[in-house]
N, C-alpha and C positions, 0 to 999 in steps of 0.2 A: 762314113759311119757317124753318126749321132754320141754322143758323150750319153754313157747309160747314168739315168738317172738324173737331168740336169736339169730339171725343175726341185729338185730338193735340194742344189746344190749350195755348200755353207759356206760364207767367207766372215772369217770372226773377225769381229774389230780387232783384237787381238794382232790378231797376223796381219792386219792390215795400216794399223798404228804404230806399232811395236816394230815391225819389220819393213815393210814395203813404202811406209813415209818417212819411214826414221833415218835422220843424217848423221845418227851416229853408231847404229847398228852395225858393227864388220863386213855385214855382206849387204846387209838392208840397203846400206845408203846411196850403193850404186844404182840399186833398182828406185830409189826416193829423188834421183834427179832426171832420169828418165820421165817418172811418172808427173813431176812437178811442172817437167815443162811440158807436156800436155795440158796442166791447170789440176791435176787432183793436188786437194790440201791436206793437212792433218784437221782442218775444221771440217772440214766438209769428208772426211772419212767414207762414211756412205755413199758417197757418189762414186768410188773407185768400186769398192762391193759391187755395187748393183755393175757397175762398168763390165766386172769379172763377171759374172752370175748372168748376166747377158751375153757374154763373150760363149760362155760357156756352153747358151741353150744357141746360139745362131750359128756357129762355127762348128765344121765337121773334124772330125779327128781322124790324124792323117797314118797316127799308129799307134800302137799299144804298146807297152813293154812288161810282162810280168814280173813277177816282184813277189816277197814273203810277205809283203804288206806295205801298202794299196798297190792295187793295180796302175800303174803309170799311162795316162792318155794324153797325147802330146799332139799340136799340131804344127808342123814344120814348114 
């Protein structure tokens, strides 16, 4: 199954500077050395976005989890 909606999908600088490059974030920074050594930067930010936002339209989603709010699609 396809990720609904995954041509709108949003990845905010925000969430992506703030948490997922950040090495000093509590939880961020585990996923900030991960992602660093594949090469995303905090300068080049946008390259990790699109990264997701591509992940997102090319990869099928393996389940669903409902939720009160959002829907949880995960691929395992």
């Amino acid at each position: 199954m396809k990720l609904p909606n995954a041509d709108r999908l949003d990845v905010p600088k925000a969430k992506v500077v703030d948490y997922l490059l950040s090495s000093t974030h509590p939880q961020g920074r585990h996923k900030a050395v991960f992602f660093r050594a594949f090469g995303f930067s905090l300068a080049a930010w946008d390259q990790l976005a699109a990264a997701l936002r591509q992940h997102g339209v090319a990869n099928d989603v393996t389940t669903a989890e409902d939720a009160l709010w959002p829907t949880l699609y995960c691929r395992r």
